[in-house]
Each structure stands twice: as C-alpha cells, then as structure tokens.
C-alpha positions in Angstrom: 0.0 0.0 0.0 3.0 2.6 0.6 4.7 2.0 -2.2 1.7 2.2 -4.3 0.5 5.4 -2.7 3.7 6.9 -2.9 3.9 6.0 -6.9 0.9 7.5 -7.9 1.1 10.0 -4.9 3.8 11.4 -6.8 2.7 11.0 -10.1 -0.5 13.1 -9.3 0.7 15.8 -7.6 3.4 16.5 -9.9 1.0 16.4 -12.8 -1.3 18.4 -10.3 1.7 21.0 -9.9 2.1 21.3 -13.5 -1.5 22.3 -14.3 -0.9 24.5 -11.8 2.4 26.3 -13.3 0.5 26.2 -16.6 -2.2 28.7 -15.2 0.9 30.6 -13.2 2.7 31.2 -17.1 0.1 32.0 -18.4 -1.0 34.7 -15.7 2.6 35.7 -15.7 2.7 36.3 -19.4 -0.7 38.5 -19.3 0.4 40.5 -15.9 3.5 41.5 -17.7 2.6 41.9 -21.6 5.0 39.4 -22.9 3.1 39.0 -26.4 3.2 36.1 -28.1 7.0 35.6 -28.8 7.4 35.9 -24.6 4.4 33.8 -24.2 6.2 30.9 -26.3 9.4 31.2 -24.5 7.5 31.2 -21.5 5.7 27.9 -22.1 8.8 26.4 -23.7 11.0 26.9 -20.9 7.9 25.0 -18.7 7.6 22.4 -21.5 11.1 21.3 -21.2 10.6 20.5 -17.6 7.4 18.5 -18.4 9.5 16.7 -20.7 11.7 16.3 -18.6 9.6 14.4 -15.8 8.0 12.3 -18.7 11.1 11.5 -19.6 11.7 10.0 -16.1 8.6 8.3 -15.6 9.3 6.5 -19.3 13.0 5.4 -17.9 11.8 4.4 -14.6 8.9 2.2 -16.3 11.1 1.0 -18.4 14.0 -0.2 -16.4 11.6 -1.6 -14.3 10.2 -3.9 -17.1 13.3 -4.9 -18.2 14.6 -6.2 -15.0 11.3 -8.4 -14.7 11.9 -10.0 -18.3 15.4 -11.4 -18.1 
C-alpha cells in the first residue's frame, strides 16, 4: 500500500503542480505583456521541464520492465 501510494502519490501531484504552473505562465505572461514571442518562451522553458519528468517516468517504467523479463 506505501509503495503504491507513494507511486501514484507522486505522479498526481506532480502532474497536479504542473496544471498549476501552466495557469501561473500564463497569468505571468498577461500581468506583464510578454506578447506572443514571450508567451512561447515562457511555455517552452515550462515544457522542457514536463519533458523532462516524462522522460523520467518513461526510464523508470522501463528499467523496471526490463529487469522483470530477463
């Protein structure tokens, strides 16, 4: 039960976080004018940490798999 609440735990409240920073860029951008060239660079800059955690996740999953197989 721990480890499975900690798993998903995770998983959820990172993706929760991320919804969250979404709306924070995107107030961020609108508060300060950024047009759409700073809005881009804005959500790029977020998207690469997205990535980055998916990234992660896909390695972790992976590894995992592959130590059960052989």
């Amino acid at each position: 039960m721990d480890e499975w609440l900690t798993e998903y735990g995770v998983t959820l409240g990172v993706g929760a976080l991320i919804l969250f920073m979404i709306f924070i860029v995107w107030d961020l951008a609108r508060r300060s004018n950024a047009g759409k060239f700073g809005t881009l660079i804005l959500y790029i800059g977020l998207a690469m940490g997205i990535f980055g955690f998916v990234i992660k996740f896909l390695i972790t999953y992976l590894l995992e798999n592959a130590a059960g197989v052989g």
